[in-house]
C-alpha positions in Angstrom: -15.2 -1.7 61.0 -12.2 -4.1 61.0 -9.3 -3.9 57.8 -9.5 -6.4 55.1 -6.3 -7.3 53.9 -7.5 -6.3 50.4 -7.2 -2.1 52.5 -4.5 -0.7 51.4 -3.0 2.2 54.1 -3.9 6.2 53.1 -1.3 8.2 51.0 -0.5 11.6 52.3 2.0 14.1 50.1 4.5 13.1 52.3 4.3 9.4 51.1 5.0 10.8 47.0 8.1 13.2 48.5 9.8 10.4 49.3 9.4 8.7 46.3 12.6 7.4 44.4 11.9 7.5 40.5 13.8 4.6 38.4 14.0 3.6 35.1 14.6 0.4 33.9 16.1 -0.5 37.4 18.1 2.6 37.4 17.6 6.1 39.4 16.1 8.8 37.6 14.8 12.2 38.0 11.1 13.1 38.4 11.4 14.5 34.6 13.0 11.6 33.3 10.5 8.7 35.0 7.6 11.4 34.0 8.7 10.8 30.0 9.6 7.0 30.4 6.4 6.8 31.9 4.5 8.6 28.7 6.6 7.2 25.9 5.5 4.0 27.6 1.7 4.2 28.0 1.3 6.3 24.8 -0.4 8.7 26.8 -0.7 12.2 25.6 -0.9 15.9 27.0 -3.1 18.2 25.1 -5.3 20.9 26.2 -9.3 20.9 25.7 -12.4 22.9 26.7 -15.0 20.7 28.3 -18.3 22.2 29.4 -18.3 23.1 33.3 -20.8 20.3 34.2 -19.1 17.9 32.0 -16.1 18.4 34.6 -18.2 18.7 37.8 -20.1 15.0 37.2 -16.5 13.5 36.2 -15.3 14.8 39.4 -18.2 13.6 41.5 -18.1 10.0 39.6 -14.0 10.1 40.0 -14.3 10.5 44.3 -10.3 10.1 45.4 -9.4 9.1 42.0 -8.4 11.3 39.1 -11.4 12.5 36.9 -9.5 12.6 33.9 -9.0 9.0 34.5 -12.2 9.0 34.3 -13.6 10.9 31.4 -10.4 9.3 29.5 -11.9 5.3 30.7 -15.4 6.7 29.3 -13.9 7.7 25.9 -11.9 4.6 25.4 -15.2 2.3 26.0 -17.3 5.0 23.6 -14.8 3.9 20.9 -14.3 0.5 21.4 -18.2 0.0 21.7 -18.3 1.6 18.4 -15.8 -1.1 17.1 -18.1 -3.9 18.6 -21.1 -2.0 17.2 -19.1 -2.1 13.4 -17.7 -6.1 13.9 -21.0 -6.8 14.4 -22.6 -5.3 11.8 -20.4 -6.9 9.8 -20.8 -10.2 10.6 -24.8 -10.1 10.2 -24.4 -8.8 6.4 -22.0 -11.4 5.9 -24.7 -14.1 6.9 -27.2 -12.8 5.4 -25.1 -12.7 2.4 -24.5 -16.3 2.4 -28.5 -17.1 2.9 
């Protein structure tokens, strides 16, 4: 099967040891691109117990990609559903309370 150009080439280790780590432009160290990085995207380590084949279907659904990607995608649109769920809600007792 032929390459589209939309294939983008396999990443080995080797590719990420190479990797030089700036900052607004400027070198940096792993550790300092690693806390740019969070302070940035708000993202947040913690430590949680999930059941065993919570993990394994994440992992099956995740393939190459990270599973805690994943589980942390399925979350976000578990709350923001709620939110549409409430907005909704909302407006239909606000219409019915101008009837």
């Amino acid at each position: 099967m032929p390459a589209t150009s939309d294939d983008a080439p396999k990443l080995a280790q080797k590719d990420f040891d190479k990797a030089r780590f700036r900052v607004g432009g400027k070198e940096a160290s792993r550790a300092e691109w690693q806390a740019a990085t969070r302070a940035r995207v708000g993202k947040l380590r913690i430590n949680i117990m999930l059941d065993a084949p919570i993990v394994e279907h994440f992992k099956a659904l995740a393939g190459e990609r990270g599973y805690q990607t994943i589980i942390n995608d399925t979350l976000r649109r578990v709350i923001e559903a709620g939110h549409i769920e409430a907005d909704i809600r909302r407006v239909i007792r606000e219409e019915l309370a101008h009837d």
